[in-house]
GUDOBA-743341 format. One record per residue (C-alpha): y, x, z; residue number from 0. Coordinates in Angstrom, 2 decimals, always signed. Last residue first. Example, Ala and Ser with C-alpha at 12.3 -4.5 7.8 and 13.67 -1.06 7.14 Angstrom:
BEGIN
-1.06 / +13.67 / +7.14 / 1
-4.50 / +12.30 / +7.80 / 0
! end
This chain:
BEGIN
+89.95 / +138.71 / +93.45 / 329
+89.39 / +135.25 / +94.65 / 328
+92.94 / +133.52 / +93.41 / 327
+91.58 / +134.66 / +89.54 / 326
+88.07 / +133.82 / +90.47 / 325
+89.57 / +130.06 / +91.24 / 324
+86.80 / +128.53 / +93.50 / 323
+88.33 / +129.38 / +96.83 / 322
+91.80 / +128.89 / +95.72 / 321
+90.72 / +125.65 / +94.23 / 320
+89.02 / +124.61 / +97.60 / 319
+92.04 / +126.07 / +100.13 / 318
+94.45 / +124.13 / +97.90 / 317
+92.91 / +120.94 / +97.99 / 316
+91.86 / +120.95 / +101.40 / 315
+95.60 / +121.86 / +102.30 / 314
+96.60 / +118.41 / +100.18 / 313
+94.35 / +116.73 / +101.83 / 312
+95.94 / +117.52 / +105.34 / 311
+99.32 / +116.57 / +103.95 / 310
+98.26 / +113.23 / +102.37 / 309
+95.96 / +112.49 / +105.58 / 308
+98.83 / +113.16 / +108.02 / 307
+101.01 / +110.55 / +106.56 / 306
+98.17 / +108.10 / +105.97 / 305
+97.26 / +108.31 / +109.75 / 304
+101.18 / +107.85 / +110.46 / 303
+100.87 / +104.51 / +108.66 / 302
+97.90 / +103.59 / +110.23 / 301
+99.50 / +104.31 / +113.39 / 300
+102.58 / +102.11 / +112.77 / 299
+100.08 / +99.06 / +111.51 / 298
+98.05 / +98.52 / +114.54 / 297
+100.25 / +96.73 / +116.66 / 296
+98.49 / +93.32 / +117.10 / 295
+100.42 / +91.51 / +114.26 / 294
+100.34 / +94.47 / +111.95 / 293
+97.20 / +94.96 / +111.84 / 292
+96.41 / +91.05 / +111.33 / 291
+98.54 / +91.25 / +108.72 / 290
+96.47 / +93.79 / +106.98 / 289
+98.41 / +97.42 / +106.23 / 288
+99.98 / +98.53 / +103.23 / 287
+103.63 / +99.21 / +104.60 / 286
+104.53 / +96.01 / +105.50 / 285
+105.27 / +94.35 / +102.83 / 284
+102.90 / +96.09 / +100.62 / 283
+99.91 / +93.62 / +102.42 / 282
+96.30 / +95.19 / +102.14 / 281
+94.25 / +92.14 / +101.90 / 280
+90.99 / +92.41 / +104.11 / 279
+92.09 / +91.07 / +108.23 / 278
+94.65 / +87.95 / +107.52 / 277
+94.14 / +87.56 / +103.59 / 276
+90.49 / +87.72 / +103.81 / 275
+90.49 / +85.49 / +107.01 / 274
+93.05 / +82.94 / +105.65 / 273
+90.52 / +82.79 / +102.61 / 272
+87.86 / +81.69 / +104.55 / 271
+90.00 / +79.29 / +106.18 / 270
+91.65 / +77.93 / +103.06 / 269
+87.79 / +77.93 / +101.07 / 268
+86.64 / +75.29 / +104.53 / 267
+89.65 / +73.57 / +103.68 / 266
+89.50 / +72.82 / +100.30 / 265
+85.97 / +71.91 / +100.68 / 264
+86.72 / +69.50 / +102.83 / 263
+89.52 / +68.17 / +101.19 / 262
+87.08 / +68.05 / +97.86 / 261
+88.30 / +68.76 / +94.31 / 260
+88.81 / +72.50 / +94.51 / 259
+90.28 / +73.34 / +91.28 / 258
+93.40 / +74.61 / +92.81 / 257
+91.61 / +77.07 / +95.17 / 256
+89.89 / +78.80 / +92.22 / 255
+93.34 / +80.65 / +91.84 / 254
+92.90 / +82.73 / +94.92 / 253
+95.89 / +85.45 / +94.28 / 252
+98.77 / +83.04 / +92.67 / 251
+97.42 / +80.35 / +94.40 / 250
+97.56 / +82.11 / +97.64 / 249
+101.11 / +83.98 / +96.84 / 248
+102.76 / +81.18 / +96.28 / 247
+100.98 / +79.40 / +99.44 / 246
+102.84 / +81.48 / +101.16 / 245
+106.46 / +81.23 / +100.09 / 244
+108.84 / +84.13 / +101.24 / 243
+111.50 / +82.58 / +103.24 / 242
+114.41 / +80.95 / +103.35 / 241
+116.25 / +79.21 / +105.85 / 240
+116.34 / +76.20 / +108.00 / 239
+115.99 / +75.66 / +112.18 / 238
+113.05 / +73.65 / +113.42 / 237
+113.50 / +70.52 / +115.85 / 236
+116.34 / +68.52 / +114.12 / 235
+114.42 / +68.30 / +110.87 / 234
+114.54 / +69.20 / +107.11 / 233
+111.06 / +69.26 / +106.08 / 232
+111.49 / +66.19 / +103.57 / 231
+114.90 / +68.14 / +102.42 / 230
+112.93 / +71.23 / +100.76 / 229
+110.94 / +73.46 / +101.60 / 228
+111.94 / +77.68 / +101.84 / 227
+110.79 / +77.68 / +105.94 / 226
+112.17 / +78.43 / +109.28 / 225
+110.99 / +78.29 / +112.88 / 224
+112.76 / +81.16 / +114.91 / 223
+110.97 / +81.67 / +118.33 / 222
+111.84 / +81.88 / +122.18 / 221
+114.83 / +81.10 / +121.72 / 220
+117.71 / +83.26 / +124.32 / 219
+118.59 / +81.83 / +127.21 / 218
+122.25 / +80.72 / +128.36 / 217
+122.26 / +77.14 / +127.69 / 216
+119.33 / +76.27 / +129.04 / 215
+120.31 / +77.90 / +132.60 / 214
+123.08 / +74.85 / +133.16 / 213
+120.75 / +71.85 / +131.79 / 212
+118.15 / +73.06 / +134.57 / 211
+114.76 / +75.01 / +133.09 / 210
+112.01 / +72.38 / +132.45 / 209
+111.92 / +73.97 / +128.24 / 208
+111.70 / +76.87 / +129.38 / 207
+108.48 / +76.44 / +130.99 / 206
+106.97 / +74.65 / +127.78 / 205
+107.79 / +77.59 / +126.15 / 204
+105.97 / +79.93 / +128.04 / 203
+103.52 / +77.66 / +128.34 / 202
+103.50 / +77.41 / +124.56 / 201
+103.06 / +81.10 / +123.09 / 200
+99.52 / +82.60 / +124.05 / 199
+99.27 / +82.92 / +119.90 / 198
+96.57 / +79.84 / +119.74 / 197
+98.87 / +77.74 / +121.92 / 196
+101.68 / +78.09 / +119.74 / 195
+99.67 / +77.82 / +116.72 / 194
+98.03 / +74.27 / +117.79 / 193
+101.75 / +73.21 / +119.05 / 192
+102.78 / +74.27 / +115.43 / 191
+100.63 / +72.42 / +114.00 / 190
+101.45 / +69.14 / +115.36 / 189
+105.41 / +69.84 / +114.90 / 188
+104.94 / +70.55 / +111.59 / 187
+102.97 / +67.16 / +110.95 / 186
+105.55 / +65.19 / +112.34 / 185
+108.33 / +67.06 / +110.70 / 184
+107.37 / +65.62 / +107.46 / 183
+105.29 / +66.46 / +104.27 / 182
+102.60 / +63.64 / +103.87 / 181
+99.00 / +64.22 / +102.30 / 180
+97.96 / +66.36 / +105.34 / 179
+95.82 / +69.48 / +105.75 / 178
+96.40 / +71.75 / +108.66 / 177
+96.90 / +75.58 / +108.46 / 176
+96.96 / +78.10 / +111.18 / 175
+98.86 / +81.53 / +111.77 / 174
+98.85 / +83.48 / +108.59 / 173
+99.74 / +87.28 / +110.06 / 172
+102.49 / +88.47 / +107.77 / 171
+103.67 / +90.53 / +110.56 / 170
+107.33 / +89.80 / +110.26 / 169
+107.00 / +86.76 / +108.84 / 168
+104.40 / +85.02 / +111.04 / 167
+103.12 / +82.68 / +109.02 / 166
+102.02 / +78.89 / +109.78 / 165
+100.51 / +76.54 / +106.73 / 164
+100.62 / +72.92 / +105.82 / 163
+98.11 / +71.56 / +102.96 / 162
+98.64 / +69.02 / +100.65 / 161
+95.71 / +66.31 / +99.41 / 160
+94.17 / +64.89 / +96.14 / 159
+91.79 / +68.13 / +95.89 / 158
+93.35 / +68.29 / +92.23 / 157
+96.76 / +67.72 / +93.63 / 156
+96.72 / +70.40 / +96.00 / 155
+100.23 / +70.70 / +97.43 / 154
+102.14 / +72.99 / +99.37 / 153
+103.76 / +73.42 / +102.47 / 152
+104.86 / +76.19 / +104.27 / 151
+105.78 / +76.96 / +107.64 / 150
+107.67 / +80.81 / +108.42 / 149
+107.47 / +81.94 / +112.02 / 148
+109.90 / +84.73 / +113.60 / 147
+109.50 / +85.71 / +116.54 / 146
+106.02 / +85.97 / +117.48 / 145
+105.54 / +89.67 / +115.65 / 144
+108.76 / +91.64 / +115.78 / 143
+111.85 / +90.98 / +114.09 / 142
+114.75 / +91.55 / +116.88 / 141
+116.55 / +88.29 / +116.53 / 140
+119.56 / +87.55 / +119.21 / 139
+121.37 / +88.21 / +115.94 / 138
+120.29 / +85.70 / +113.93 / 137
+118.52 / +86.31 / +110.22 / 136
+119.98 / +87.32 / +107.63 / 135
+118.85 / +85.41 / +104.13 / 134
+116.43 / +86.39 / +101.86 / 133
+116.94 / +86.68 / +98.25 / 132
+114.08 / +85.63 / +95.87 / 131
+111.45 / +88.00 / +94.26 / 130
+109.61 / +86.75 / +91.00 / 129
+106.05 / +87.08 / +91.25 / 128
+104.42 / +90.11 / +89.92 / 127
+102.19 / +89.68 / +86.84 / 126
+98.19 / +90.38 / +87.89 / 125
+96.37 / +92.40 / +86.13 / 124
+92.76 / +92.70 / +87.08 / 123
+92.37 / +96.89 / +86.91 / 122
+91.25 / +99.56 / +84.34 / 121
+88.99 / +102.25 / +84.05 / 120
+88.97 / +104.33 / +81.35 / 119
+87.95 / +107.75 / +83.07 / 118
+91.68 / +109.21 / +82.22 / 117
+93.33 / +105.88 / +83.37 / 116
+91.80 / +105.95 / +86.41 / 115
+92.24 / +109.22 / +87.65 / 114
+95.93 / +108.79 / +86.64 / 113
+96.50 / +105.31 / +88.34 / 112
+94.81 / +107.04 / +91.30 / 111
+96.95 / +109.76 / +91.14 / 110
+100.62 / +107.41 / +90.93 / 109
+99.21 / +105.60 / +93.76 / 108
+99.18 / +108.82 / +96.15 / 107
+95.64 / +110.56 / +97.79 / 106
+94.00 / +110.45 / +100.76 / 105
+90.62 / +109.57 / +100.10 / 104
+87.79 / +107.85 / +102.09 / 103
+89.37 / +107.10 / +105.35 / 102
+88.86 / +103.34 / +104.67 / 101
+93.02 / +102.76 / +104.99 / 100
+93.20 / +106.06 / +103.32 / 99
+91.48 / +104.88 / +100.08 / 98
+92.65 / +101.23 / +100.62 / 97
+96.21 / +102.76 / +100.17 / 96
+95.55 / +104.22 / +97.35 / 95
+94.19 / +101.34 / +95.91 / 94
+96.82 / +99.38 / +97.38 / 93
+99.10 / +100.93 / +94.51 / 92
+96.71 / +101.14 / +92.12 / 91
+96.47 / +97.52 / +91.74 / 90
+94.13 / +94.45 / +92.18 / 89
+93.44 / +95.15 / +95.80 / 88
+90.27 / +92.56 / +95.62 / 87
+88.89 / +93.01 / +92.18 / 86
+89.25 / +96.82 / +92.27 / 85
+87.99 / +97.26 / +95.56 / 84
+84.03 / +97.94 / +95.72 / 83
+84.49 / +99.95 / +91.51 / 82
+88.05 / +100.74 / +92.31 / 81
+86.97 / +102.62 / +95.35 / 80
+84.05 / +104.21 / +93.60 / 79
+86.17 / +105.51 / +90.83 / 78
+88.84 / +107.06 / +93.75 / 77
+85.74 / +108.27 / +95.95 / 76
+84.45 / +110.27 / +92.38 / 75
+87.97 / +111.73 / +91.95 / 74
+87.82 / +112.96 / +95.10 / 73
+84.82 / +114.69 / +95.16 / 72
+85.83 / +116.98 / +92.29 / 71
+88.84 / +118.11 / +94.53 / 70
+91.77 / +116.78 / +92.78 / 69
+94.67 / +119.70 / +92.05 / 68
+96.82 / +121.55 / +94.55 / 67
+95.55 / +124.87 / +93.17 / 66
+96.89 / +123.85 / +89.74 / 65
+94.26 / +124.13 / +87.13 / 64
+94.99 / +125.39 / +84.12 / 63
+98.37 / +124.69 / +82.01 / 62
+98.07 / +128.26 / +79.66 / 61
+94.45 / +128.35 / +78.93 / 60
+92.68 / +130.73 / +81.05 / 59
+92.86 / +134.64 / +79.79 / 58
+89.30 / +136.51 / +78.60 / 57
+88.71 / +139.57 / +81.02 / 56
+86.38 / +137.59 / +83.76 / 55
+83.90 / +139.38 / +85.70 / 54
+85.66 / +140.46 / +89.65 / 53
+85.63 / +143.86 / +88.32 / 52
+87.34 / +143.01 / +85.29 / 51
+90.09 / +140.95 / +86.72 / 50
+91.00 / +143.74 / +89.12 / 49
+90.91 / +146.20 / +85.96 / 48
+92.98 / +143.84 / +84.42 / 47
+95.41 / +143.83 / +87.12 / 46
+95.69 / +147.48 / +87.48 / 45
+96.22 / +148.07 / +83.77 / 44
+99.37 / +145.34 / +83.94 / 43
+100.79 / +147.08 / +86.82 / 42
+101.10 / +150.17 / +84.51 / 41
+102.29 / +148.91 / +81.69 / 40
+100.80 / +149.75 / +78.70 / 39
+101.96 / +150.98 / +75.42 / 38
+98.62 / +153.30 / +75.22 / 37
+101.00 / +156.71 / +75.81 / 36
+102.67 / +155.16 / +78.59 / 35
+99.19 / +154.05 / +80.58 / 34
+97.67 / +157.14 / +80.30 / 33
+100.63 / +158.78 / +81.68 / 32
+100.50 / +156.52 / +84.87 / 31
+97.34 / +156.56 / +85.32 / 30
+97.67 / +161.09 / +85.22 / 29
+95.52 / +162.83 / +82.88 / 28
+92.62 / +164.84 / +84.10 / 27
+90.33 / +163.82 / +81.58 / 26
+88.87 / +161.46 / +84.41 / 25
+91.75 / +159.94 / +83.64 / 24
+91.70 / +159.81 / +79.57 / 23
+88.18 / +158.34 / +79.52 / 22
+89.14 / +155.28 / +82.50 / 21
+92.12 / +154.63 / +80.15 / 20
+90.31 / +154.45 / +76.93 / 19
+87.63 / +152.22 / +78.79 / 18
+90.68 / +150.07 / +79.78 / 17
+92.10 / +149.94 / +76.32 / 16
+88.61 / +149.15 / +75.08 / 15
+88.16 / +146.08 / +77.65 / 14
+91.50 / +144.51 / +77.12 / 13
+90.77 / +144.55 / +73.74 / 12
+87.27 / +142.86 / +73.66 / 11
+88.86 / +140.39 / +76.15 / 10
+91.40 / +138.85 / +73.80 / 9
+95.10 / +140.37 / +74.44 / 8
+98.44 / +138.20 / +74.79 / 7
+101.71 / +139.38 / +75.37 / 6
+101.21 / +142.09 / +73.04 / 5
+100.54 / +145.63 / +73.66 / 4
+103.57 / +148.12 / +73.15 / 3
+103.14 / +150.87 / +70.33 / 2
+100.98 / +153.96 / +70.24 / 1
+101.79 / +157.34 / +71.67 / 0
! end
């Protein structure tokens, strides 16, 4: 009787013992006695002769591949997507979120950032901006899209002007911009009667506002105006507060817009821009979704879609590598 096999065997080993053991039972000797007197365990014999039969003696590194790993496919729709995308989504974060927003890849941000990383691929970097407290807003608010509007203004020296700008803060959606060299409540009450009749908003308004003195003091607003400016916005007609500042984030995002020299120009690259940033950018704010998603009701099933993406890749992933595996075959 020899002694105990080791842990690990190379394949020329595992082969003689089970060429010894396939001698000694057609001998007439029992498995399981063959097995005892060659130090093996019996369970042990029947899996390598399972592995031999199926071709492949020598062991797999210890780490191999997890059954829930990337599907080879995948990895090559997460290098493409940061090859159309990278520019535009700027992180791996809406990366992944692109991937399932274009029903390309499912996948999480912390994979992509790995797939990338191990193909040397990296994207523009662009520092976060410094987050600011919000305040609460009023009760009688339930923070849907066309409650809540946020006005900013900013200016663009270079273009020798300032541009004024509507958002809807809970949808992100960017409303309507004006351009203006003077920042009072003039101009925000000019574009904001263009956005409230672009948004199907000021007859309904306009209606309230011819309601007796009694009833006026029992409805609800129709809208929250507020905005992060300071005391040349401040103004009877639009309530104060702050908000998240939009132009921050264009500047910070579409640089080239502060070298614009022209007011025209300027405000032909706004609107083009307010397109890209309404219908293309991915927003994290709300979920990874575009504004415009959001705004017209899109964004909860695009969320769910993403939900049941993850999970249903995941299965794919599993039923490919278990497929593929000879180990999970035999």
């Amino acid at each position: 009787m020899v002694g105990p096999v080791p842990a690990r065997v190379d394949a020329g080993v595992k082969a003689a013992l089970l060429g010894l053991l396939a001698e000694t039972t057609s001998a007439g000797w029992s498995f399981a006695h063959a097995c005892r007197v060659l130090g093996l365990s019996e369970r042990r014999a029947r899996f390598w002769q399972a592995r031999q039969a199926a071709g492949w003696l020598e062991d797999r590194r210890p780490g191999g591949r997890a059954v829930h790993a990337l599907r080879p496919e995948e990895v090559t729709a997460i290098l493409k997507l940061a090859d159309e995308w990278g520019e535009i989504d700027g992180s791996h974060r809406k990366l992944a979120h692109r991937g399932s927003y274009l029903a390309r890849v499912w996948v999480s941000p912390a994979t992509v950032l790995r797939v990338l990383l191990a193909h040397g691929r990296t994207l523009p970097y662009r520092p976060p901006r410094p987050r600011t407290e919000a305040r609460p807003w009023p009760e009688w608010v339930d923070y849907r899209p066309l409650q809540v509007w946020g006005y900013d203004f900013s200016a663009f020296p270079t273009a020798g002007t300032s541009a004024l700008a509507i958002l809807d803060l809970v949808s992100r959606k960017w409303i309507d911009t004006m351009l203006c060299p003077e920042a009072t409540h003039i101009q925000v009450q000019a574009l904001f009667t263009r956005a409230l009749e672009r948004e199907g908003l000021l007859d309904e308004i306009l209606a309230l506002s011819d309601d007796p003195p009694g009833d006026a003091a029992e409805r609800q607003p129709v809208l929250l105006a507020v905005s992060d400016n300071g005391a040349q916005m401040t103004s009877g007609s639009t309530d104060q507060a702050h908000i998240e500042s939009l132009f921050g984030h264009l500047k910070h995002e579409w640089p080239h817009l502060c070298a614009l020299t022209a007011p025209g120009e300027l405000a032909r690259e706004l609107d083009a821009v307010r397109h890209q940033y309404n219908h293309i950018r991915l927003h994290a704010g709300i979920g990874y979704v575009t504004p415009a998603d959001e705004h017209d009701g899109r964004g909860p099933a695009i969320r769910h879609a993403r939900r049941v993406g993850l999970a249903r890749a995941r299965e794919q992933r599993i039923a490919y590598h278990r497929g593929t595996h000879p180990r999970l075959v035999a």
